[in-house]
C-alpha positions in Angstrom: 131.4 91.2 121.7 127.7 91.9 121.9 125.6 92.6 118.9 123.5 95.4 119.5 120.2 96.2 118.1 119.2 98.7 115.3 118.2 101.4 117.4 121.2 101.3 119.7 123.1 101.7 116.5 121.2 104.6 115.7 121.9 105.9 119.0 125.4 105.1 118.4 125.3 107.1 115.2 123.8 109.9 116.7 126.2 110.1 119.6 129.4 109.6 117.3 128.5 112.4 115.2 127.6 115.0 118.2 131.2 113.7 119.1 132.3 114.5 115.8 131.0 117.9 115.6 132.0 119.3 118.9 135.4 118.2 118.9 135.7 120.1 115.2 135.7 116.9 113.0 132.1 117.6 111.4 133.9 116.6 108.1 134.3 112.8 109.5 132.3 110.8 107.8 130.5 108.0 109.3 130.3 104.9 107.4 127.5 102.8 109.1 126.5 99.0 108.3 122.7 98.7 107.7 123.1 94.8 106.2 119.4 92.7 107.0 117.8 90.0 105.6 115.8 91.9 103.3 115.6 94.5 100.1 112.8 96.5 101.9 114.8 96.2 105.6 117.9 97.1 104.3 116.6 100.1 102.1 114.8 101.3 105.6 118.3 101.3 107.7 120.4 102.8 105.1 117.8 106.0 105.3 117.7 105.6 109.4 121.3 105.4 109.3 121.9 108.3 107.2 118.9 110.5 109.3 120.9 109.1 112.1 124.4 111.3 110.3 125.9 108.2 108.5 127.4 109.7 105.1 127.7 106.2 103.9 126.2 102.8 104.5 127.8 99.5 104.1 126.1 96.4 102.8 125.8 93.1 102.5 123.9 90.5 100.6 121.0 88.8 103.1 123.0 85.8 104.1 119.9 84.0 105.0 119.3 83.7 101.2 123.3 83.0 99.9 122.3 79.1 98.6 120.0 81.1 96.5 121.3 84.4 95.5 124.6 81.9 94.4 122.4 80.3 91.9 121.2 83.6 90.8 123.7 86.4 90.5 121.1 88.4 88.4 119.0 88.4 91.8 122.4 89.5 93.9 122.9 92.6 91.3 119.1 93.5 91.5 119.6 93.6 95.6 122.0 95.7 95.6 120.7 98.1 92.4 117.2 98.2 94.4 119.1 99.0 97.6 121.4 101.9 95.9 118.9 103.2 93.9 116.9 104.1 97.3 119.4 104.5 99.8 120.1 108.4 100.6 123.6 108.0 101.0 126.2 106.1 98.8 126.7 102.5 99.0 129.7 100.5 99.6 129.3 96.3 99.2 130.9 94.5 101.4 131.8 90.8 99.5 131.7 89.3 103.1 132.3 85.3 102.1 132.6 84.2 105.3 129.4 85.0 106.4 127.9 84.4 102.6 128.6 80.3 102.3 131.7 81.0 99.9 129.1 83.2 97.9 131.8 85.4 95.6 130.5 89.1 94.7 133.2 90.1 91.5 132.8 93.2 90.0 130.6 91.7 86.9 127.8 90.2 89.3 127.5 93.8 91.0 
């Protein structure tokens, strides 16, 4: 599987809800994943993705900074506050482990 870049996303987006819409499923929603290794990044593809038709964005905490953010789950609960909090659309958090070094989001930490 190739990893596409953020604008083919949005062009994916963009396509999938013209899709949507002409086949009489405009109620769909689109859930699209706008995870970077960023606050600022993150916050500016959640509002792409939702200009792009997403309803909902799906995120993940920067994996680049997991040794960190595991030593500081007050810094993991302001990244995704700051990302919410700015983000047009609702948020759903996406634990992801695998790709987070055994870094473990419960439901007190977020």
């Amino acid at each position: 599987m190739t990893r596409q870049d953020f604008q083919e996303r949005i062009q994916l987006i963009q396509a999938l809800r013209s899709a949507l819409n002409e086949n009489g499923l405009d109620g769909t929603p689109i859930v699209a994943g706008v995870g970077a290794t960023s606050t600022r990044e993150t916050i500016s593809l959640a509002k792409d993705a939702a200009a792009a038709g997403a309803e909902f964005v799906l995120v993940i905490a920067p994996s680049y900074y997991a040794s960190t953010l595991k030593a500081n789950p007050t810094a993991i609960k302001r990244f995704f506050i700051d990302v919410a909090s700015k983000s047009p659309v609702p948020v759903y958090v996406c634990s992801g482990e695998r790709f987070l070094f055994d870094l473990k989001l419960v439901p007190n930490t977020i």
